[in-house]
C-alpha positions in Angstrom: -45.0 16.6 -28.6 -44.3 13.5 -30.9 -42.0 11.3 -29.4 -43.0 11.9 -25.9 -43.5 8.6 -23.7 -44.3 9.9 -20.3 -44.3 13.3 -18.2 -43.4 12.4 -14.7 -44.8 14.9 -12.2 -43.4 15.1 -8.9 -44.2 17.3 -5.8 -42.2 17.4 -2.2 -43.8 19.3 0.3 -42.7 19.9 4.0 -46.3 19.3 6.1 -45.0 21.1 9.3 -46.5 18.9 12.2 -45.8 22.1 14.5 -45.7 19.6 17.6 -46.7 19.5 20.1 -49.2 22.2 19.3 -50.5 20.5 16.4 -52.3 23.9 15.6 -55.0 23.8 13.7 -53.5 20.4 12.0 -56.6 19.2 10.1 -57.8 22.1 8.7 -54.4 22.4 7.4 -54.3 18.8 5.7 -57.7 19.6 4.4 -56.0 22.5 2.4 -52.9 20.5 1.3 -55.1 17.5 0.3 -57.1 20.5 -1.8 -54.2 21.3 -3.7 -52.3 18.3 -4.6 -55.8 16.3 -5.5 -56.0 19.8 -8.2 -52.6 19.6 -9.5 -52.7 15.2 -9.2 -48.8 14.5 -8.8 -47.9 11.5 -9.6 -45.5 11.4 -6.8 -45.9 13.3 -3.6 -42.4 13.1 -1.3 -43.8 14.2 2.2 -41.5 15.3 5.3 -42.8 16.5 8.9 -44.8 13.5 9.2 -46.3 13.1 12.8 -47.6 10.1 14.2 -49.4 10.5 17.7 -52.4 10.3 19.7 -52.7 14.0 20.1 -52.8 14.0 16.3 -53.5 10.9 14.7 -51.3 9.8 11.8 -50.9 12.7 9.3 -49.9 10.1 6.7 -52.9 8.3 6.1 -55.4 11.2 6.9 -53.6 13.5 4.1 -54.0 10.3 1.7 -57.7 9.5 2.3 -58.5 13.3 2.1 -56.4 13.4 -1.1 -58.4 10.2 -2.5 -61.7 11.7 -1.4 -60.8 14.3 -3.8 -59.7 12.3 -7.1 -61.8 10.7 -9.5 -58.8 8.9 -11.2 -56.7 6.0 -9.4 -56.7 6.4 -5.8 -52.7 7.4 -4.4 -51.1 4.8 -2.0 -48.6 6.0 0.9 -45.0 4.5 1.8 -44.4 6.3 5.4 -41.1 5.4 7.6 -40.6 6.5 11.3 -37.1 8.6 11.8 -37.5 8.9 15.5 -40.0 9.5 18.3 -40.1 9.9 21.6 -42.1 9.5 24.6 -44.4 7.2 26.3 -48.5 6.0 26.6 -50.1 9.2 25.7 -47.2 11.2 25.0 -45.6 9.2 22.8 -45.2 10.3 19.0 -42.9 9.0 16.1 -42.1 11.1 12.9 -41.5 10.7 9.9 -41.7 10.8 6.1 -43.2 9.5 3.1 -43.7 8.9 -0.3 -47.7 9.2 -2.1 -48.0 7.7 -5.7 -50.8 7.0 -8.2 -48.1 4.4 -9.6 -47.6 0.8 -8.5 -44.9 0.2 -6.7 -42.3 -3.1 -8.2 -41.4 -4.2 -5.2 -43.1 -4.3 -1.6 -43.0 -1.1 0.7 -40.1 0.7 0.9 -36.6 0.8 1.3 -35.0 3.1 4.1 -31.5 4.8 5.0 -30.6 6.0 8.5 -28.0 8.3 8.0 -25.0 7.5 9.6 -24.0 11.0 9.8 -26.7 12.3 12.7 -26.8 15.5 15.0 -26.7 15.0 18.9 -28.9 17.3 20.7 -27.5 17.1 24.5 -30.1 17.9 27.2 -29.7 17.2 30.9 -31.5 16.7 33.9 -30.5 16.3 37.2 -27.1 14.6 36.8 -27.9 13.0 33.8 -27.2 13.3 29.8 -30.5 12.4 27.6 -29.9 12.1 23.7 -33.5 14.1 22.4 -34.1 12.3 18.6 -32.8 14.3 15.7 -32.6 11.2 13.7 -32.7 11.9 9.6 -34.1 9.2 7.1 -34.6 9.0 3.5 -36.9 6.5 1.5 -37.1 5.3 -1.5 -40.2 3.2 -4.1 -39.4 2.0 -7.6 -42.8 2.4 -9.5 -43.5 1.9 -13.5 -44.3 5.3 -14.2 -45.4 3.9 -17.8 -45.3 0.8 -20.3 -41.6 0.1 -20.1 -40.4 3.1 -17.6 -39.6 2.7 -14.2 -39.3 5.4 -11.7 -36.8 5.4 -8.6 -38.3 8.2 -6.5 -36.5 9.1 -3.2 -37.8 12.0 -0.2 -35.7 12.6 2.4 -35.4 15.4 5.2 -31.9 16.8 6.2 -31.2 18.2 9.8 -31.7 21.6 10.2 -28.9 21.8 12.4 -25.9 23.7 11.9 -23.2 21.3 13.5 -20.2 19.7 11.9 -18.2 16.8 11.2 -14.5 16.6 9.9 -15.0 20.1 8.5 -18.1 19.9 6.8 -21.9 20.5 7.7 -23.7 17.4 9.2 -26.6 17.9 6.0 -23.8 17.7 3.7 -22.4 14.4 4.7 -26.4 13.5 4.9 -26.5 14.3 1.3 -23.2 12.4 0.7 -24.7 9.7 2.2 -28.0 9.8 0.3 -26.1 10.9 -3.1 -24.5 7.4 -2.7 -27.1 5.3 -1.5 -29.1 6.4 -3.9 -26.4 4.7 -6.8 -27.0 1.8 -5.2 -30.5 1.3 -5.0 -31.3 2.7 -8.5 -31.6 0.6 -11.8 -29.0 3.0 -14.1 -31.5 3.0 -16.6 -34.2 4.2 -15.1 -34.8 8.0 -14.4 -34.3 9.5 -11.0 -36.5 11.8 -8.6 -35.6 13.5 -5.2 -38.0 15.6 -2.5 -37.4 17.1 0.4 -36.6 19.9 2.7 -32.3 19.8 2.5 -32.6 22.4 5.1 -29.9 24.4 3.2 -29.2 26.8 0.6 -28.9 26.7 -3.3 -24.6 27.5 -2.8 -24.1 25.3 0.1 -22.0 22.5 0.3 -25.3 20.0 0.6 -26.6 21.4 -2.8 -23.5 21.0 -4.2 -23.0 17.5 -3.2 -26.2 16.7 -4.9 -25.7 18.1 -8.1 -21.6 16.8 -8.1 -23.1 13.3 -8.4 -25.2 14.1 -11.3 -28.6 15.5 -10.0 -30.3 18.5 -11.4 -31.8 21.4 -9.4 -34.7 21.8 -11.5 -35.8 24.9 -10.6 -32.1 26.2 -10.9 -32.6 24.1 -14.6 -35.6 25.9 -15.1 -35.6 29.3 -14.1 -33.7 32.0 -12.6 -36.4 33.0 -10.4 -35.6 32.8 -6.2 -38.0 30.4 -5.5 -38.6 30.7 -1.9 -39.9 27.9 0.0 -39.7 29.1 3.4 -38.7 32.1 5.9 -35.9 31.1 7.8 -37.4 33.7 10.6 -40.0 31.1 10.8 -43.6 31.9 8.1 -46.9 32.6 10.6 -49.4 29.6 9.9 -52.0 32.6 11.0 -50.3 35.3 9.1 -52.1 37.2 6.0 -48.4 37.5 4.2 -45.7 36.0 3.9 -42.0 37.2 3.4 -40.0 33.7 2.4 -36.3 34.4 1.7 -34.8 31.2 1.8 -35.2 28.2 -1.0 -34.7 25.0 1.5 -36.8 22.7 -0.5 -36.0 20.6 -4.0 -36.5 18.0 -6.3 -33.8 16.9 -8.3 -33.9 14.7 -11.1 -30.9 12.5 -12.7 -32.2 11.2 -16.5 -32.3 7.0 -17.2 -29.6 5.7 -19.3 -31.3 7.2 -22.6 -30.8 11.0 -21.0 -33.4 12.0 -23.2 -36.0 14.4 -21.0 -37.3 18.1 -21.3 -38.6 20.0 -17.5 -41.7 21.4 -18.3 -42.7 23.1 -15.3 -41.1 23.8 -11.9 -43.9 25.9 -10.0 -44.2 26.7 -6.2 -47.6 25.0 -5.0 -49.5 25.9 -1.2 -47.9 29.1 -1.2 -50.8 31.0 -0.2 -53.1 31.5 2.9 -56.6 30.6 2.7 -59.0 32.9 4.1 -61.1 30.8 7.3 -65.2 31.4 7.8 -63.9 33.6 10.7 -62.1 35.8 8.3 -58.5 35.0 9.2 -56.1 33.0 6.9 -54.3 29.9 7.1 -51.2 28.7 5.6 -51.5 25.0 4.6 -47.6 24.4 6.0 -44.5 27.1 7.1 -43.3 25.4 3.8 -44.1 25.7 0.0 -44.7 22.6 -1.9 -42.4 22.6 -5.4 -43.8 20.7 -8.1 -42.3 19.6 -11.0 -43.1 18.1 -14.3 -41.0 16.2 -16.3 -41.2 15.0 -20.2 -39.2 11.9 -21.2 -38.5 12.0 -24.6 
């Protein structure tokens, strides 16, 4: 269309470590790397990032398999730890991540521990262990194109249901994030968000998003459910699938010019692939959502 400068195309996609099982991890990666080297996001927010002896680091085998797959400029990774636990052998950190074909404008990445965190309580014996919940989000400024920057941010929200001061522990997460996220973006440059929010569209967390100026595009885009997940838990081994919960979004806030059009909004690894033994395989228990944006 005349007058367009750039289409940003964006993907978030949950990888689902499954630890400690790590079932059937690399096959899995080998299918997500499949997809997204097809489709060729320009930027690829990532959550459930493991690292660990039992299974390597997730990060930097999806982006080699990705690479191995593309013939235009090879993607880079950003990956930050949120917690971990363990020792020798059986330790393991996770994590998340941003992919990009861009270049980045400043070196690695910037982090935010929430302050707002859940404490899971265990004991043993006579005495109280804290097991990591800790939450993160991340965020790269690339130059999407001549003259346009790109502030792109993934972040994964507790899935727990606790509160604080009378509101969900995700929704202050969000607060948090919503706010950061004014302070490390240049106003004039557009916006991007990934990552499993752990909640639904009507909840407070969604709604603290979009009161500080993001769009749901999918919501912008279409009235169709969306479903990225089945909060009774999807069957990596299943044949089918019955999601019934959207958890998972980008959101976009326009550059100082506000001048943008969504082109697509599209649900991406949300299929099994059928295995030489004849069974199928879901790449994650989360659908990727990838989005493409026209600045105008």
């Amino acid at each position: 269309m005349s007058g367009q400068r750039a289409v940003l195309s964006f993907l978030t996609f949950n990888l689902f470590a499954d630890l400690p099982a790590f079932r059937h991890l690399d096959r899995r990666l080998q299918i997500a790397a499949q997809a997204i080297a097809a489709q060729q996001p320009a930027v690829v927010a990532l959550q459930e990032i493991v690292r660990a002896r039992a299974c390597g680091e997730m990060d930097r085998k999806l982006r080699d398999l990705v690479n191995g797959g593309c013939e235009r400029a090879p993607y880079h990774i950003d990956y930050a730890a949120a917690d971990g636990l363990g020792q020798d052998e059986w330790k393991f950190e996770e994590g998340i991540a941003l992919m990009s074909r861009y270049q980045r404008l400043f070196d690695g990445a910037e982090v935010l521990k929430y302050s707002s965190q859940v404490r899971i309580g265990a004991s043993m014996g006579n005495q109280q262990y804290r097991l990591p919940d800790d939450r993160i989000a991340i965020h790269v400024r690339y130059a999407a194109a001549p003259g346009i920057e790109l502030d792109a941010y993934a972040t994964h929200l507790t899935d727990r249901n606790e509160q604080s001061a009378g509101m969900p522990i995700r929704a202050h997460q969000a607060r948090e994030l919503a706010q950061w996220i004014g302070r490390t973006s240049d106003p004039r440059n557009p916006v991007l968000v990934g990552g499993d929010f752990n909640d639904v569209a009507d909840s407070d967390t969604v709604r603290t998003m979009t009161d500080h100026g993001f769009i749901d595009v999918h919501a912008a885009f279409t009235d169709a459910p969306g479903y990225t997940n089945d909060r009774d838990d999807l069957d990596i081994e299943g044949a089918e699938a019955k999601p019934n919960q959207r958890i998972d979004y980008v959101f976009f806030r326009p550059g100082a010019d506000g001048k943008f059009r969504i082109d697509s909004v599209e649900l991406l690894l949300d299929r099994p692939v059928a295995q030489p033994d004849g069974r199928w395989l879901w790449a994650s228990d989360h659908f990727g959502v990838l989005a493409r944006i026209a600045l105008e």
